[in-house]
N, C-alpha and C positions, 0 to 999 in steps of 0.2 A: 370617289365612291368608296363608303366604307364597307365589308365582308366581315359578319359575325358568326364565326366560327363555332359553330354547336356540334353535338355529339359525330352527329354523320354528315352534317349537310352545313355548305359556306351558301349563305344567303345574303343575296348585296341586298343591301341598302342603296337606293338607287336616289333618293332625296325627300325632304323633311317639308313638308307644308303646315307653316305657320299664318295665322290670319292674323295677328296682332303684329308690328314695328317693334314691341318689349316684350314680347312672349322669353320667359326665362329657359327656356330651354334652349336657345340660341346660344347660349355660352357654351351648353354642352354640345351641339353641333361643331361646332370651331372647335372643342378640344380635341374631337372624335375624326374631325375632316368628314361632317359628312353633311353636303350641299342642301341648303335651306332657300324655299323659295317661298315667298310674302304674297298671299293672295287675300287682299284686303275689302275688296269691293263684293259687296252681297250680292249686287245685279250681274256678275260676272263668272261667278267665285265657281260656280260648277262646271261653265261650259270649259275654262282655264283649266279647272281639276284634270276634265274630262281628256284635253289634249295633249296636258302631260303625257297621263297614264298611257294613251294610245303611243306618244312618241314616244315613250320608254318603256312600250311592253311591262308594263306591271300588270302581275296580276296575281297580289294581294295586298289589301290596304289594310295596314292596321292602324287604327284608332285610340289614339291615347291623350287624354282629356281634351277632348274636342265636342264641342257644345253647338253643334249647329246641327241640325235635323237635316239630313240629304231630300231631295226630292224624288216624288217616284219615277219621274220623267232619270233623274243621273240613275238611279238605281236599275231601271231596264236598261238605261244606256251602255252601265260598264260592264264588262262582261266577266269579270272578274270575281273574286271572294271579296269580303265588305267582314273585316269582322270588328267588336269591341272588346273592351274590359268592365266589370261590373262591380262594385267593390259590396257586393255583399250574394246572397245566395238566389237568385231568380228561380220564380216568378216572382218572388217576395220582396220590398224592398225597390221593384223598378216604375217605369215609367217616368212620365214628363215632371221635369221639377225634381227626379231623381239623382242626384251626382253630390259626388263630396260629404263634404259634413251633414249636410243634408240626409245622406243616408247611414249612415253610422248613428247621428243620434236619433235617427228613426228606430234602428234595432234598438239602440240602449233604452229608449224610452218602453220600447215593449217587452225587455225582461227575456230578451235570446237566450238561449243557451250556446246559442253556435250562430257564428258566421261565415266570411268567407268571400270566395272570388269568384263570377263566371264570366266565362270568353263564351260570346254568341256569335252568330253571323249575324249583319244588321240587313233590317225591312224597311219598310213602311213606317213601322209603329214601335217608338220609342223603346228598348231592352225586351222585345217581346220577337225576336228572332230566336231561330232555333236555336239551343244550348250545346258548344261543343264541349264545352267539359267546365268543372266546379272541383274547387277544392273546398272543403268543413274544414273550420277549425273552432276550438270550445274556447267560448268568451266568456264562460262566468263568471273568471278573474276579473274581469276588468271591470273597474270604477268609475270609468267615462267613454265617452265618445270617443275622446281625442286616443284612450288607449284601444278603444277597438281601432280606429282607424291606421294607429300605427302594425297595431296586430295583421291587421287585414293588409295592410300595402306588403311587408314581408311575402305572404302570400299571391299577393298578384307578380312581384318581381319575380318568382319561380315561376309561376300556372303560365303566366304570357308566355315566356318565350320556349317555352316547352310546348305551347301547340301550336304557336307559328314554325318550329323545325317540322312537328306531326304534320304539318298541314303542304308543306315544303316538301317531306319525301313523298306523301299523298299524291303530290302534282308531279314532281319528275319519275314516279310509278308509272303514272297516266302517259306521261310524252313518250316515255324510254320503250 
């Protein structure tokens, strides 16, 4: 189990749930020692989710380019936080069909003046959970998608993991 050391608060990582066999991020799991488990089968994929989480007491998932829509049945299920990342400013910019390049030249084609990151807790309904924080930042340097998109990931690598600690002292507030 790996522990990421943020300002106040050691937050293990308790393990990595990939649904792909060649998800690239496996290599960074192995560098980091931090245990990946292959949940491949769609007709399965939640109730598996679900027993993890229970047998390892987790209780926040975070969500980082994961393309599957949870059901409302997992989401009363687990009783836990559900959050994502959003790589541009919500409400604008989301829903189904929304992710990636996708949304980057969504903004460039309409002439932003600003973009940006938001972290939601996830529902029912595709990036339409409540918003727990956004970062702005001014895109009208940029001449394509690709450079909003690098612009904007900068941004999500800081906003993430500064509200997963927020959300971390949050919790051990509430137990303590």
């Amino acid at each position: 189990m790996t522990h990421l050391q943020t300002c106040n608060v050691t937050i293990a990582v308790k393990f990595l749930i990939i649904t792909r066999a060649d998800a690239p991020i496996i290599h960074r799991a192995e560098k980091f020692g931090v245990k990946y488990i292959l949940l491949d089968r769609k007709q399965t994929f939640e109730q598996e989710l679900l027993d993890l989480l229970k047998e390892n007491n987790v209780h926040l998932i975070v969500l980082a380019g994961f393309m599957r829509k949870l059901s409302e049945d997992f989401l009363q299920e687990y009783t836990g936080d559900i959050i994502n990342i959003h790589p541009a400013l919500l409400p604008k910019f989301g829903g189904k069909g929304m992710f990636g390049m996708r949304v980057h030249e969504k903004v460039f084609r309409a002439n932003e003046k600003f973009s940006g990151a938001s972290v939601h807790y996830v529902n029912e309904r595709y990036d339409e959970g409540e918003i727990i924080a956004q970062r702005k930042i001014p895109i009208d340097h940029c001449t394509s998608a690709e450079e909003i998109a690098r612009e904007v990931l900068k941004i999500e690598h800081q906003l993430y993991p500064e509200v997963i600690e927020r959300l971390a002292l949050e919790y051990l507030k509430l137990c303590n």
